[in-house]
matplotlib code that plots the C-alpha trace (Angstrom):
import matplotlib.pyplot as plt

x = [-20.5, -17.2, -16.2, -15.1, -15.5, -15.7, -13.0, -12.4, -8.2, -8.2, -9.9, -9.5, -11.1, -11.2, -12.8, -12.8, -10.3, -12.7, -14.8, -18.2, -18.9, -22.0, -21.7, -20.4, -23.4, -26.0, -24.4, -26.0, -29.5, -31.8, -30.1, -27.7, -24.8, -26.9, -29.8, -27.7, -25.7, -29.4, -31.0, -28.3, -25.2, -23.1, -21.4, -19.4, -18.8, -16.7, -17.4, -15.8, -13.9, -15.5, -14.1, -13.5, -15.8, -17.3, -14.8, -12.3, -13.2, -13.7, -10.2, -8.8, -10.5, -9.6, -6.2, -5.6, -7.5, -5.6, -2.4, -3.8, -4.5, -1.2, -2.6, -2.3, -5.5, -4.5, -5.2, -8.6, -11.3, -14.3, -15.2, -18.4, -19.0, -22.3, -23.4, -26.2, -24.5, -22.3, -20.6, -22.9, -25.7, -23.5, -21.2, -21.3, -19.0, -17.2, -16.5, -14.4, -12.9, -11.8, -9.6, -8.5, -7.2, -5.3, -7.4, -8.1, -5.9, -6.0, -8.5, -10.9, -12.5, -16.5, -17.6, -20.5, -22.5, -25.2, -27.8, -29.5, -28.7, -27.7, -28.2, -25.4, -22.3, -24.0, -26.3, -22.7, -21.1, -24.0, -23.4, -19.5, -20.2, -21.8, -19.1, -16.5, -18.1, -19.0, -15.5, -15.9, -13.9, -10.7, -10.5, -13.1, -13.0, -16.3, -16.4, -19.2, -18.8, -20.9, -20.7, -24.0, -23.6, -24.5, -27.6, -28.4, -31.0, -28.5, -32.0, -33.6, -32.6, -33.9, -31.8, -28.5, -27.6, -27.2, -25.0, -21.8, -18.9, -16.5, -15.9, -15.0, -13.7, -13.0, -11.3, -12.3, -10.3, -12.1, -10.4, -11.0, -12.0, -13.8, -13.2, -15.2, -18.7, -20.6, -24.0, -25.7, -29.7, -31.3, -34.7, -36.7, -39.7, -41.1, -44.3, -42.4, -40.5, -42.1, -40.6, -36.5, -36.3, -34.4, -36.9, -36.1, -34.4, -34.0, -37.2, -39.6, -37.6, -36.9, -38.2, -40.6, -39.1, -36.2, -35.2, -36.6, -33.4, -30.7, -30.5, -33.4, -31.1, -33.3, -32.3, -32.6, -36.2, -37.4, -39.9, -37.7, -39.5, -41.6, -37.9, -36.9, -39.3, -39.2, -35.5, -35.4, -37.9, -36.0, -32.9, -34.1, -35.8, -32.2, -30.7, -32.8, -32.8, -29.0, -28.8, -31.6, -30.1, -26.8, -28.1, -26.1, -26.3, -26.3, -23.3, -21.7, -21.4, -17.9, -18.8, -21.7, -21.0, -23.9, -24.9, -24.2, -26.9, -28.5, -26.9, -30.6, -30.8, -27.7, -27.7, -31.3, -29.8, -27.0, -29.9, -31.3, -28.1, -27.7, -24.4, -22.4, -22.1, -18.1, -18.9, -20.1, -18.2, -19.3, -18.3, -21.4, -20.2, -17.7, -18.7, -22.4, -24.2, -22.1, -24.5, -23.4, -19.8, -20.8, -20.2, -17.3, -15.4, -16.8, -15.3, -11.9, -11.4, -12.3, -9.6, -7.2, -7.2, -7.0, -10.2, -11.7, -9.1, -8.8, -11.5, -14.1, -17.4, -18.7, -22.2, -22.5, -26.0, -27.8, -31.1, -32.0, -34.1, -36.4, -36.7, -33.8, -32.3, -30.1, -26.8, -23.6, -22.0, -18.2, -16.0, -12.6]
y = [29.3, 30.0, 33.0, 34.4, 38.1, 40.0, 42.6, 45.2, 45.0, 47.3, 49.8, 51.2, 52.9, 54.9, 57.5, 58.2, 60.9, 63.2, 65.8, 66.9, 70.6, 72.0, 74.9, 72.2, 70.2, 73.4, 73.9, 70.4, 71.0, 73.5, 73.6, 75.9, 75.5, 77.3, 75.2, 72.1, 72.7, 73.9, 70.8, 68.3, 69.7, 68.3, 70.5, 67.8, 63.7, 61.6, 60.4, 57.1, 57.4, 55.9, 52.6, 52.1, 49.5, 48.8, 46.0, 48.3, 50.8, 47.7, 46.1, 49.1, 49.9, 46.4, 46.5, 49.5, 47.3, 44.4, 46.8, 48.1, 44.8, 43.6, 40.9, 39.3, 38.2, 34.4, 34.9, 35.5, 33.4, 35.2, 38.1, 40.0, 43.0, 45.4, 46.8, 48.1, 48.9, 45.1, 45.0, 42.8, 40.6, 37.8, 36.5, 38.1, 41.5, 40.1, 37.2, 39.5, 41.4, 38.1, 37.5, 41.5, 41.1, 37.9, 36.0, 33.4, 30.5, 27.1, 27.9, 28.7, 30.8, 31.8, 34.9, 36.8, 40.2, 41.3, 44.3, 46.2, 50.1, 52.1, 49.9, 47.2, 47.4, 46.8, 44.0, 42.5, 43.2, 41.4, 38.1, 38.5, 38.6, 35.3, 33.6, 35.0, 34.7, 30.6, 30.3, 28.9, 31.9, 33.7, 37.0, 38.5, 41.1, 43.4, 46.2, 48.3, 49.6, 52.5, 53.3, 55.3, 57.8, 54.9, 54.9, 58.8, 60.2, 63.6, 65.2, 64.6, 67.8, 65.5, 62.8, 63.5, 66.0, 63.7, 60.7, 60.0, 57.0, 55.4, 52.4, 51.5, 48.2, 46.8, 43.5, 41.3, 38.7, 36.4, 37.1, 36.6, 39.8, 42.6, 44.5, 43.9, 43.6, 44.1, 43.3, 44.5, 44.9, 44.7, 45.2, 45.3, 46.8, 46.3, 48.1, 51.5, 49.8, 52.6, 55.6, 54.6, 52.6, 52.0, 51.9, 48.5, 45.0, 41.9, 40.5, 43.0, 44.3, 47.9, 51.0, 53.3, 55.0, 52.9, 50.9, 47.1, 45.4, 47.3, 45.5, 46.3, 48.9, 51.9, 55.0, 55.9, 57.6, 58.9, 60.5, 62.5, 63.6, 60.8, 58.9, 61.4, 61.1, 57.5, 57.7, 59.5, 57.2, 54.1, 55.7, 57.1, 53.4, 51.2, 53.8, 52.9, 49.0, 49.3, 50.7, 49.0, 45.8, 46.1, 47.8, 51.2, 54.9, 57.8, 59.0, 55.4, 56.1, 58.3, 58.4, 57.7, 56.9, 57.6, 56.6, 60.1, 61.1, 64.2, 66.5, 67.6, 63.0, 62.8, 65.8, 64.1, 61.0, 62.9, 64.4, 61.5, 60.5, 63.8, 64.0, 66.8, 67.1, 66.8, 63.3, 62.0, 61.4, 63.4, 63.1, 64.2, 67.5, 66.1, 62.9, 62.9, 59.6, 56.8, 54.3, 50.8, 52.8, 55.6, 54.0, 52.5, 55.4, 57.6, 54.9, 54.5, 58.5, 58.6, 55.5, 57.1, 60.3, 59.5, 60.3, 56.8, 55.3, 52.1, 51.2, 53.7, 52.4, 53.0, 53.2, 52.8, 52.9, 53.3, 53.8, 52.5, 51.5, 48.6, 50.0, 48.8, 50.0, 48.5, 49.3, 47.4, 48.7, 48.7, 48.7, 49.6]
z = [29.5, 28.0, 30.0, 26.9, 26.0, 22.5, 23.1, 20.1, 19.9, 16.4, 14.5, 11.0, 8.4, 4.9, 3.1, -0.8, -1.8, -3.1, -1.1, -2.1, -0.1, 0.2, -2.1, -4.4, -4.3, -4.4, -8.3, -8.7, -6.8, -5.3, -2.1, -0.2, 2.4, 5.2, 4.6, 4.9, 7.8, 9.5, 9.2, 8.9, 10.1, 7.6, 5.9, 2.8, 2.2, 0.2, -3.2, -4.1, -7.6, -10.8, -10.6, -6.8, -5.3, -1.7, -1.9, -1.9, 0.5, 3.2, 2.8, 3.2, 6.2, 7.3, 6.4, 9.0, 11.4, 11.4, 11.7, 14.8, 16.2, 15.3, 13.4, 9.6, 7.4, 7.7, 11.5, 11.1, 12.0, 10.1, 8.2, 8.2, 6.0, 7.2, 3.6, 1.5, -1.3, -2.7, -5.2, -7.0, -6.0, -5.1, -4.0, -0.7, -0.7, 2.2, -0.4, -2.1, 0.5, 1.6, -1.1, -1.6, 2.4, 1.4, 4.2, 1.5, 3.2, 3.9, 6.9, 4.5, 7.0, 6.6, 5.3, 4.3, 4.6, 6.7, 5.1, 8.1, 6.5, 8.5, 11.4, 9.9, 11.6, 15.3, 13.4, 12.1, 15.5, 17.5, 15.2, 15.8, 19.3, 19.2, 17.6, 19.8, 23.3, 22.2, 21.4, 18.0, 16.5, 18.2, 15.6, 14.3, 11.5, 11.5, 8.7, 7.6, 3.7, 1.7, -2.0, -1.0, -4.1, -6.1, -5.0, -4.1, -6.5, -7.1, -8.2, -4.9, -2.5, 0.2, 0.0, -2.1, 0.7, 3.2, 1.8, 1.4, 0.9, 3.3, 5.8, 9.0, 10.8, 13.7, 14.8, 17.5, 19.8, 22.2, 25.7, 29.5, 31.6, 31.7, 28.4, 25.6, 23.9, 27.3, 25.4, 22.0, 21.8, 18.2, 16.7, 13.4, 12.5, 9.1, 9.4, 8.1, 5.1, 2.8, 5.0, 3.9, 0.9, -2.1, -5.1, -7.6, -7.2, -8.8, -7.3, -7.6, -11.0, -12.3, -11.1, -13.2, -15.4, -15.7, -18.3, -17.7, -19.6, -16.7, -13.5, -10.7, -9.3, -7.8, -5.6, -2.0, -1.1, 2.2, 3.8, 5.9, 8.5, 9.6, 9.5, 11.5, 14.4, 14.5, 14.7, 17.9, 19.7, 18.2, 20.0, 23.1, 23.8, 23.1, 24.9, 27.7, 27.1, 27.1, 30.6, 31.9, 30.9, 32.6, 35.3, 34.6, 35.5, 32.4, 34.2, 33.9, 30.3, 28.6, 25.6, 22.8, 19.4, 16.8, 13.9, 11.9, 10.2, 11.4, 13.9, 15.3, 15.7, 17.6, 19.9, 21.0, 22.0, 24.1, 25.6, 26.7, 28.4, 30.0, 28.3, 26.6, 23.6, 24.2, 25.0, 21.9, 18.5, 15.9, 12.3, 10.4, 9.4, 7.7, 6.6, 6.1, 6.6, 5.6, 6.5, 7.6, 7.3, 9.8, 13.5, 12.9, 11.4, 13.8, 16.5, 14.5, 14.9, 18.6, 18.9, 17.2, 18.6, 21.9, 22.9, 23.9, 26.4, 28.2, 30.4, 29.2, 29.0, 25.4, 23.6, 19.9, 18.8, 15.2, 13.1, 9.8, 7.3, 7.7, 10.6, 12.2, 15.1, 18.1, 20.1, 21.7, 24.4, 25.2, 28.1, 26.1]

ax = plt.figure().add_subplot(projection="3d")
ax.plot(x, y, z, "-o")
ax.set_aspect("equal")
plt.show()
């Protein structure tokens, strides 16, 4: 064994100028602001301009990261980008974001995406970690990336309401001691593919409705309750994995950081861990779910802010489609 450690030395992230409220977005559908905030809590999200690209969003979310770590893209090692929404079918988005960083040296350094939803960024974080604790890589470079709206079916009252645009990134440095990726636990179920799905794709080609000669490109569809209950089994169960793994008390955790989805979802899982609510990171309200993009930005704020100090032990967990689910904890 190496003795090495994943240790998180920088966070970043963005969010598309533009701010879609709620009594905005009841003009476009049969919704309301009330009935929004009720069962979601989120109360706006960020639209990325015509034009600006997932590719985009991610470099600039890893730009701020590698300013935080006090690092320059030709020190990187690897680049993974967590992301539903590419910029095209290939090359990999984390291709492009390659070059957009200027990490596109002599090293050559590998990268490539990894498409788990919602559940992305852990999934990417999880494969970083393997790198970095083997010693095969010294710095790391994790973002998640949304262009969600691209998909959203803004006639769907069940859906559009909940999406929105952004990314988040971290950057990782294999060190000695304690701080660091303490462990991650993933899973997969495809049994409820049909529950959180994008319609289309260039296998099984165009949705109905849609024109055969445009590209296989469907929108988001979910059945939102049955989501919903499996979400906050998925959770409750890594929560428990987590602890049980490392042999850890609820109380032995400072803070959770959720995927942000659904208010109702995250105040469960706080629940579960017997914490306060002014223990967990919650940008929902003002984010909506950003996907892939969601943990990390949520993390990036907490950073940031001051909340999440040296030494804290951290839990970052998230459910998506697939099912996917899984968490990493964090001593900081």
């Amino acid at each position: 064994m190496s003795g090495l450690r994943a240790r998180i030395i920088g966070t970043g992230s963005y969010l598309p100028e533009r701010r879609l409220g709620n009594v905005e977005l009841a003009k476009m559908v049969d919704t309301s602001d009330e009935w929004i905030k009720s069962r979601t809590g989120i109360s706006e999200r960020r639209i990325a301009a015509e034009g600006e690209l997932t590719s985009d969003l991610a470099t600039k979310a890893g730009q701020k990261a590698l300013e935080k770590a006090g690092l320059a893209p030709k020190d990187l090692d690897l680049i993974i980008v967590a992301t539903t929404t590419p910029d095209l079918i290939f090359p990999a988005t984390a291709s492009i974001v390659q070059k957009k960083l200027g990490a596109d040296g002599p090293k050559n350094i590998p990268a490539f995406d990894i498409q788990a939803v919602c559940t992305g960024f852990i999934y990417a974080l999880t494969v970083a970690e393997k790198f970095l604790a083997s010693g095969s890589c010294k710095h790391a470079l994790v973002v998640g990336a949304e262009t969600f709206s691209r998909i959203v079916d803004w006639e769907d009252r069940g859906t559009c309401i909940l999406f929105g645009d952004g990314a988040g990134a971290v950057v990782l440095s294999a060190e000695q001691g304690d701080a660091g990726i303490i462990s991650t636990h993933i899973h997969a179920d495809g049994n409820y593919v049909d529950l959180l799905r994008a319609s289309g794709g260039p296998s099984s080609g165009a949705p109905d409705g849609q024109d055969p000669r445009l590209p296989g490109l469907g929108a988001a569809q979910m059945r939102g309750n049955e989501v919903y209950k499996r979400a906050v089994v998925g959770l409750g169960q890594i929560v428990d994995e987590t602890l049980e793994a490392n042999n850890l008390q609820k109380s032995d955790i400072d803070w959770l950081v959720p995927h942000q989805a659904n208010l109702r979802i995250i105040k469960s899982t706080a629940k579960r861990l017997s914490m306060g609510m002014d223990q967990v990171v919650v940008t929902v309200d003002r984010h909506g779910n950003t996907s892939a993009a969601s943990v990390p930005l949520a993390l990036d704020e907490a950073v940031r802010d001051g909340r999440i100090q040296p030494g804290h032990m951290v839990l970052m967990e998230a459910f998506g489609g697939g099912f996917t689910w899984g968490s990493a904890l964090v001593r900081w």
